[in-house]
N, C-alpha and C positions, 0 to 999 in steps of 0.2 A: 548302628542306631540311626533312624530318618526321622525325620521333623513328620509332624501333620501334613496332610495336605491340605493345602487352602486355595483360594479359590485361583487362584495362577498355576497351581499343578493339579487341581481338578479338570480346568477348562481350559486355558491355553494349551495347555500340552497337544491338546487335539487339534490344534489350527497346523498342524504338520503333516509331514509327509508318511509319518508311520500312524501306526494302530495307534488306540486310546489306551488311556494310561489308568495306573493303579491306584488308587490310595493308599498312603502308609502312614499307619497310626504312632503319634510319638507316644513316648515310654508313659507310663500311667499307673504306676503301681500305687500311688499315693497322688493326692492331689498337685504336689509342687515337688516331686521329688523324682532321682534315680531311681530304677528299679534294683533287685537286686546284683545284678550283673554290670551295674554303671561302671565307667570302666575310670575316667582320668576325673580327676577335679581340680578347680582352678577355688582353692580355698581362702571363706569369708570369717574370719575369727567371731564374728558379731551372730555367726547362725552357727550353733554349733551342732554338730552331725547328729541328731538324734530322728529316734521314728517321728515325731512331730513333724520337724523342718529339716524333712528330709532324707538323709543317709540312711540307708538300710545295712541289716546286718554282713552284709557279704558287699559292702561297696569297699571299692575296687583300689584307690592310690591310696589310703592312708590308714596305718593301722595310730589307733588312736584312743590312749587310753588314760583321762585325763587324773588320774591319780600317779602315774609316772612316767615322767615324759620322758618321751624315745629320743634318751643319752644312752652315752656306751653300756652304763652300769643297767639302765632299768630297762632296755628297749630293743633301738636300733644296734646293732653294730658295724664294725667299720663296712658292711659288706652288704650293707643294707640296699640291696636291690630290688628281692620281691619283698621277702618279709623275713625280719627275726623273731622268730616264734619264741618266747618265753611264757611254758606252761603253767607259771605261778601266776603267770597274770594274766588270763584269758580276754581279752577283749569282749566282752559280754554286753547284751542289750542296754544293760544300764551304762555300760562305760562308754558308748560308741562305736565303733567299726567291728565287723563281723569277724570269721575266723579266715576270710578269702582275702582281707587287707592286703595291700599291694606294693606301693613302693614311692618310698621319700625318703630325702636326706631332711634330717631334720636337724635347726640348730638351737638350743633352747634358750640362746640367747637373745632369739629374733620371734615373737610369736608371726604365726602365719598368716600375715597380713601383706602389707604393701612391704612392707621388710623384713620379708619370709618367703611364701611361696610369691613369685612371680610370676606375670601369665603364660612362660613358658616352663613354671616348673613341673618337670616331667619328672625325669631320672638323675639331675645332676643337680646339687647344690655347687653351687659356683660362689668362692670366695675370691675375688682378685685379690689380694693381698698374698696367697698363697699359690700361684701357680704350678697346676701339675706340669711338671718337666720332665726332659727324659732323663733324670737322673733320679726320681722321685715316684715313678712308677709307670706311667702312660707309655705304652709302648707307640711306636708309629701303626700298630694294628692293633690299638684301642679298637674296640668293636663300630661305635658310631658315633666316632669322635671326628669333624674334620682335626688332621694335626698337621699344624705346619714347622716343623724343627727348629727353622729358622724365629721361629718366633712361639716365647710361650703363650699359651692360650689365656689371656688375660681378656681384657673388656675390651681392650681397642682391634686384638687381632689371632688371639687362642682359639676357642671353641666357634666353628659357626653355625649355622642357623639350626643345623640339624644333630647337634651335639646332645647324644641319645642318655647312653646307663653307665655307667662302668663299677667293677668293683676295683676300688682304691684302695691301697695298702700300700702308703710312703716308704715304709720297711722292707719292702719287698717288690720286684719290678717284676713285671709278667715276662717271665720266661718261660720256660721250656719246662717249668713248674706249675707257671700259673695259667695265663693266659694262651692257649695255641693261637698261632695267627688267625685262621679259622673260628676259631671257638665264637659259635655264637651266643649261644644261653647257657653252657654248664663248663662251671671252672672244673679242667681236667688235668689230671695227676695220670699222665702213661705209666706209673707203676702200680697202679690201683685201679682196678677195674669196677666200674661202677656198682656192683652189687649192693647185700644188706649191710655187711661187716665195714664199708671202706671207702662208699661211692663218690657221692654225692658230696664235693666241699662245700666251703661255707657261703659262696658267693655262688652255688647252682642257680638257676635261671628263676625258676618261679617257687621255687620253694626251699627252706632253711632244713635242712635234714642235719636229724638226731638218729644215730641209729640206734641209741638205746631208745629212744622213744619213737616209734614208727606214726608215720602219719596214718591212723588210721580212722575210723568214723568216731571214736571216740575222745581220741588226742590232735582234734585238731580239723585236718584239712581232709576233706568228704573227696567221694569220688572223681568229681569234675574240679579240683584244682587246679589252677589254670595255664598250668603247662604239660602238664603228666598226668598221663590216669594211670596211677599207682595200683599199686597188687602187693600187699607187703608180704603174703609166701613167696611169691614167687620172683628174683632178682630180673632184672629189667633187661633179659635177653631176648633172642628170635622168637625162644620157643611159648614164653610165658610172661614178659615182663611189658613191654612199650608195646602197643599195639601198633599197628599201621600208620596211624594217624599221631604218633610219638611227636608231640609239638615243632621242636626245632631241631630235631636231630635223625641223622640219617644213620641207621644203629648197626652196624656191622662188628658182631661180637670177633670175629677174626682179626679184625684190621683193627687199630688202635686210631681214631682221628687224628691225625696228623696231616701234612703237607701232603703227602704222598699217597695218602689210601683212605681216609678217613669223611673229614666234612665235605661234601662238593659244593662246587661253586654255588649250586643252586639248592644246598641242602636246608633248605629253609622250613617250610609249613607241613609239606607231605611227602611222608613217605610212600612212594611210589610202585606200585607191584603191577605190571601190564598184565599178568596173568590171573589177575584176580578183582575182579571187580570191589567196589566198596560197598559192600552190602553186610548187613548183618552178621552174615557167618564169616565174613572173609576181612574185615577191614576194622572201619568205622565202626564204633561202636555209640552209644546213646550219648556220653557225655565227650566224646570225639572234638577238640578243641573250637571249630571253625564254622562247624555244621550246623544247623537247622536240620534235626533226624524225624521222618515222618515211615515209623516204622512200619505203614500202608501199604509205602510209596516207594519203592528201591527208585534212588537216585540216576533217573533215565532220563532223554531228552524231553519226554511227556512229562511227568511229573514229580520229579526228586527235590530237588535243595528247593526248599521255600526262601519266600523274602529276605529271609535272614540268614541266608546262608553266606559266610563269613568270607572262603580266602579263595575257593575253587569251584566253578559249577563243573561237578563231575559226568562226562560224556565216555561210559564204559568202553563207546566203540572207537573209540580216537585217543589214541594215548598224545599226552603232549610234549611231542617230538619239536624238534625246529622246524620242522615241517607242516606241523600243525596249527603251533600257533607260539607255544610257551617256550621262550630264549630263555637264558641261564638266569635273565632277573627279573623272569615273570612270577610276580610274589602275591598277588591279592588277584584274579580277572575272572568275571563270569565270561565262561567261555563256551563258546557255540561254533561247534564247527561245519556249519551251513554258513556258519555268516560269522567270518573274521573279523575280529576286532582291528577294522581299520576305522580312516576319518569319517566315512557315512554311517557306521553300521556301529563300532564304537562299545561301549561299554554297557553290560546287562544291567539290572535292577541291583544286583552285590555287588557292581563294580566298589573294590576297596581303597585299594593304593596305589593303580602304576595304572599309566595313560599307552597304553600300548600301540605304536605303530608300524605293524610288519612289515613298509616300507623302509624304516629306519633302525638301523639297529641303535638299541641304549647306548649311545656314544655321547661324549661329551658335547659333539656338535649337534647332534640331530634329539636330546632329549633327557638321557638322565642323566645326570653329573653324579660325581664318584659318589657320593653322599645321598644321592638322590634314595629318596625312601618310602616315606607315604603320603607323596603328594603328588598333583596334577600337575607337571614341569611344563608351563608355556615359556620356550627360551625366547620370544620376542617380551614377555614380562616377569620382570625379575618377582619372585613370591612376596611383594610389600603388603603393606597395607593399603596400598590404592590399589594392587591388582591383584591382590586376588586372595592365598593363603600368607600370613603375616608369618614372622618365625615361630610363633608358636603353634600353630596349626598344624597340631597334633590332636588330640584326644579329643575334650571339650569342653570349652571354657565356661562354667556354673558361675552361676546369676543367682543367689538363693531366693533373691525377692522375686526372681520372675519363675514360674514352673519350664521345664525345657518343651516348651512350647513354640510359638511363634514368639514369644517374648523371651525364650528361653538361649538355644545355641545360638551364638554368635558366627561369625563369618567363616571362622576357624575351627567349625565343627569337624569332626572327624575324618567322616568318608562320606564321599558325595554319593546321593542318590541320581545316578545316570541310567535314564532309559533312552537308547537310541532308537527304537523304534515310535517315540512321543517327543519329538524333540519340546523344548520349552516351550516353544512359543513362532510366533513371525513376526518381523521386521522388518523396519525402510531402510537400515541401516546396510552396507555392500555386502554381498553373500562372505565375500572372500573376509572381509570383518569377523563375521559370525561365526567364519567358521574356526578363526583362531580360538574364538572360546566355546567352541563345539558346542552352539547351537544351530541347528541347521531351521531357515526361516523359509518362512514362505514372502515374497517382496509387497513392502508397504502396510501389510496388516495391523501391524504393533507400531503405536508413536504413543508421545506424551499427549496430553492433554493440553497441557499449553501452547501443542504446535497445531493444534486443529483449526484452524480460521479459515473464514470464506477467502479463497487466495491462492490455498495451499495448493502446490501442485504434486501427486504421487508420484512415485517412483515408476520408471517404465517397469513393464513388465509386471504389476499388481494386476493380479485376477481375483475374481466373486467367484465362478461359475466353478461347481463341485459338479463329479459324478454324483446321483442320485443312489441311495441303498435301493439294497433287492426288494423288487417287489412282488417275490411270490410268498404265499401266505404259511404261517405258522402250523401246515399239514401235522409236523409231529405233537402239537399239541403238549408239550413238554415245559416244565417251569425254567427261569433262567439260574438255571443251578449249577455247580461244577460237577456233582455228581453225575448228571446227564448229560457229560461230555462224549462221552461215546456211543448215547443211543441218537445225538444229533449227528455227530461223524458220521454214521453209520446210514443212516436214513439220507442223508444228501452225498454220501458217497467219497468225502472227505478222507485223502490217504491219512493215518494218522500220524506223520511223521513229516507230514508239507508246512508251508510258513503260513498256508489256510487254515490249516489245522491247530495251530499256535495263533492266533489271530483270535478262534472263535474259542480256546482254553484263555487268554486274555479278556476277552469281554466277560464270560460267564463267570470270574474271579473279580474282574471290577463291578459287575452289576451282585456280588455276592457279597459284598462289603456289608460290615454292618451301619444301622441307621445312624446321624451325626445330627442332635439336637440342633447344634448352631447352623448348619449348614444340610439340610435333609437333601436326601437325593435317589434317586428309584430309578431302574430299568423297564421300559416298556415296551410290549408290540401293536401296542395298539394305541394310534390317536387320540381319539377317547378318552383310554386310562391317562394320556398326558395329561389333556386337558382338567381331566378331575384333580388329579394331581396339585397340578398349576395355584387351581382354581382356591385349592384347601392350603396351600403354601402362603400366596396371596393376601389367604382372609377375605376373599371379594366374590359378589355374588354370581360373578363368571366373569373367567380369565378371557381375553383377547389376544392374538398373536399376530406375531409379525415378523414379514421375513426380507431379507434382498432381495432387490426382482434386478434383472439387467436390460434395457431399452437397448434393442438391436442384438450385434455382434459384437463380441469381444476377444481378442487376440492379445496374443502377447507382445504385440508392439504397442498397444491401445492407450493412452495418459490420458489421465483424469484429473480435475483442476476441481477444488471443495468449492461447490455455487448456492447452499445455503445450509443451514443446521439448525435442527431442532432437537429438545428433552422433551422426551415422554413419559418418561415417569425413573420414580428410585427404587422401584423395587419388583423383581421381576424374574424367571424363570426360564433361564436357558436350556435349550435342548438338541443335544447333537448327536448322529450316528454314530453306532457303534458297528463294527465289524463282526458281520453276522451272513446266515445264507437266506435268512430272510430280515425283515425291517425289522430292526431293533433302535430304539433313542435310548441316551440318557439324560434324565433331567437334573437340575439342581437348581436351590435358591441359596446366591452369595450375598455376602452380606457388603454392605458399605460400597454400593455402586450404583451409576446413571444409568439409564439405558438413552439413546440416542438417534435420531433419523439422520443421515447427511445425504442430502443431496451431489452429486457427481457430475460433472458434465464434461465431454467431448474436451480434451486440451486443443487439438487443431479445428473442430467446429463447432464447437459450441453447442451441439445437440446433445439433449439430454443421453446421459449414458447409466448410470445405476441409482436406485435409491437402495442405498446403505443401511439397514442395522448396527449397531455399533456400542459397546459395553464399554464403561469405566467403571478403573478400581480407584476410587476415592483414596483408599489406604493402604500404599505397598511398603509399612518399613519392614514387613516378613518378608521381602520378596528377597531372593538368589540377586546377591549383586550385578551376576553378566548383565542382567538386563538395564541395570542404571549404566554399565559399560559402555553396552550397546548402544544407547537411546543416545546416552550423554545424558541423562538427568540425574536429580538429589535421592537418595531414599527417601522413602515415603510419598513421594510428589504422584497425581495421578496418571496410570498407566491406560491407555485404552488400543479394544481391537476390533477389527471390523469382524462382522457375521456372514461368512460364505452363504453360499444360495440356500447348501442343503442344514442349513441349524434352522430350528426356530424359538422366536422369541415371545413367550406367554409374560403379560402384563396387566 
């Protein structure tokens, strides 16, 4: 799930070293609400889950059914992890939560408030008073439990930060019955092979299975359930049951999971067949747990997993080897293997859960700690609330009053939207800074507002001076469409499988976007159409433009000292190259921002050296905290950035 973009990931993003970037529209199924597939909530007793305010029928953490509340008898039971389905009481439109409800410990002595769910309730209801001990059930290979033996898991020093799900039964301790050390999402019985008669125990992963009553479209849980795409003829072997893409389990009907032959270390997300690519006939199928299916499109380096594709960008020709790229706890990475996920190149558009760097392996010194899970591990910043992911920065933390908008996720949203080819933004702030929190900058561009004064002296090494876009003309005559991806290839000679060729499939996807009342914005080839553009953006009866010029030479030794500043106006029409074979802009109008002139002059003589462009954002509390990291400034406080040669500025 990604946030909107606004005007810091419309437009900074392009003041870097890669291509331009995308937009990505947050969820909108309802004016202020989850969509269907909303995944965690961070529950407000005062807004209760309905279609009005919110919760749709298939949202995701709580099954909820306010005629009886999920106690042992009416509801949850002890093993409540995804959901206890009781078919007397269907969670229905009127009751609340859909048939896809998810997973809470519920206590009904506490409504789900400030003393109920807390903002990290995810999968464990936590009662210090009661500590699980090893005498009590939690094995030391509780699934994503930190445990320290030495001490029970209580509030001072039990569960830590990333203390995940478990199915608990005091009465009974996961042995060699319950729990395999392994086991990741289905309580497994080695005497009982999962079929229809016997499989599935009580505490399975995402689903509560009856085998007198089969989950089937009309009892329940629909074909995309969200661990298993069930078949109920057919038992959950090679030949007919879990497909490929079998959520959390590596299914080898011969070998029994176990230590020795069963779960592997990396049997996590997919099932893996080198000999068979994941295409329709062979794999994946439509409701495939993790994918974004564009059954057009087979999942190739050209055009497969869309934006939303969930834990793997699948590259048929490169299986992922340690060689490749994917180590035993590579669990969420879009993966490109032209361009490994190291510190420049970094995570695609579905990067999800693990910061991967093939320099380092997941060791406790160089990145993921034992527990490490779905988060971005900077080991120089511990995951607080000052830097970065807080402990419950998991799913995503619901605001009922705010829509999940820019007023919506909080800091602790789920999975970050990382494009390394667009990094954020640029900075005054030291590269080698930036790069701890993998932004990669261009020097001096991005400062606060506050620190702009006649005085100021830049950072060595800020430069204005861009290469200019191609200037040969629009010969194919062609709209900026994605469809017409290959008749432009083709005409300028574009291998289809080069980082030009993904460049010019980038733009014609961001210039395909659809129109954004608040925030309009259009792709153009022609001057011209900016300008008219501009002009109707505006409201005015002809826009004017303005751009950086640079007086003399400029190198990278060059320092500039701020020698006077002027507003030109609040409202106004930025326009930047797009990566193309001939001149392509994109325009936009942001809202709640200056535009600015600054004069520049010579640090060692004093001769004039650039007159500056230069934009403020009046209003950054939506913005991605790195950047108040970065700066050193408050959320919300204004951000501004200077205009390279080749943007221009319509006013």
């Amino acid at each position: 799930m990604t946030t909107k973009l606004t005007a810091i990931a419309f437009f900074l993003l392009l003041l870097t070293f890669g291509e331009s970037s995308d937009r990505v529209e947050p969820p909108s199924s309802q004016e202020n609400a989850f969509d269907t597939s909303a995944y965690a909530v961070h529950w407000d007793p005062d807004h209760a889950p309905s279609e009005e305010k919110g919760f749709g029928e298939s949202s995701y953490a709580v099954h909820w059914d306010p005629d009886h509340t999920p106690s042992k008898e009416n509801g949850f039971g002890a093993s409540a992890y995804a959901v206890h389905w009781e078919p007397d009481h269907s969670p229905s439109k009127e009751n609340g939560f859909g048939e896809s409800a998810y997973a809470v410990h519920w206590d009904p002595d506490h409504s789900p408030s400030k003393n109920g769910f807390g903002e990290s309730a995810y999968a464990v209801h936590w009662d210090p008073d009661h500590a699980p001990s090893k005498e009590n059930g939690f094995g030391e290979s509780a699934y994503a439990v930190h445990w320290d033996p030495d001490h029970a898991p209580s509030k001072e020093n039990g569960f830590g930060e990333s203390a995940y799900a478990v199915h608990w039964d005091p009465d009974h301790a996961p042995s060699k019955n319950g729990f395999d050390e392994s086991a990741y999402a289905v309580h497994w019985d080695p005497d009982h092979a999962p079929s229809k008669g016997n499989g599935f125990a009580e505490s399975s992963y995402a689903v509560h299975w009856d085998p007198d009553r089969a989950p089937s479209k009309d009892k329940g849980f629909g074909e995309s359930a969200y661990a298993v795409h069930w078949d109920p003829d057919h038992a959950p072997s090679k030949e007919n049951g879990f497909g490929a893409s079998a959520y959390a389990v590596h299914w080898d009907p011969d070998h029994t999971p176990s230590k020795e032959n069963g779960f592997g270390a990396s049997a996590y997300v997919v099932h893996w067949d080198p000999d068979h690519s994941p295409s329709k006939e062979n794999g994946f199928d439509a409701s495939s747990y993790a994918v974004h299916w564009d059954s057009d499109h087979a999942p190739s380096q050209q055009n497969g997993f869309g934006e939303g594709a969930y834990a793997v960008h699948w590259d048929p020709d490169h299986s992922p080897s340690k060689g490749n790229g994917f180590g035993e706890s590579a669990y969420a990475v879009h993966w490109d293997p032209d361009r490994a996920p190291s510190k420049d190149k970094a995570f695609g558009e579905s990067a999800y859960a693990v910061h991967w760097d093939p320099d380092h392996a997941p060791s406790k010194e160089n990145g993921f700690g034992a527990s490490a899970y779905a988060v971005h591990w900077d080991p120089d910043h511990s995951p607080s609330k000052e830097n970065g992911f807080d402990a419950s920065a998991y799913a995503v933390h619901w605001d009922p009053d705010h829509s999940p908008s820019k007023n919506g996720f909080g800091d602790s949203t789920y999975a970050v939207h990382w494009d390394p080819d667009h990094e954020h933004s640029t900075s005054a702030v030291p590269e080698a800074q930036a790069k701890r929190h993998q932004i990669k900058v261009q020097t001096g561009m991005l400062f606060l507002k506050k620190n702009l004064r006649v005085g100021t002296v830049l950072p060595q090494g800020t430069m204005f001076a861009r290469g200019g876009s191609p200037k040969s003309v629009n010969s194919v005559n062609t709209p900026l469409e994605s469809k017409y991806l290959a008749t432009i290839l083709s005409h300028y000679k574009i291998p289809h499988s080069s980082m030009k060729a993904k460049q010019v499939a980038d733009t014609l996807h961001s210039c395909g976007k659809p129109a954004d009342k608040e925030e309009p914005h259009m792709c153009f080839s022609s001057r011209e159409a900016m300008a008219r553009f501009a002009t109707k953006s505006l409201g005015v009866s002809g826009a004017r433009a303005a751009i950086t010029r640079i007086h003399g030479h400029e190198t990278p030794n060059t320092m500039y000292v701020v020698a006077q500043i002027a507003q030109f106006s609040n409202n106004s029409v930025p326009c930047h190259p797009m990566d193309f074979p001939y001149e392509v802009f994109c325009c936009h109008r942001p809202r709640e921002v200056q535009s600015l002139t600054v004069q520049l002059k010579g640090l060692k003589d004093g001769t004039p050296g650039v007159t500056a462009t230069a934009m403020c954002h009046m209003n950054t509390s939506d913005w991605d905290q790195q950047y108040f990291e970065l700066l050193g400034g408050e959320r919300g406080e204004p951000i501004c950035h200077y205009m390279p040669t080749n943007y221009i500025m319509f006013y």
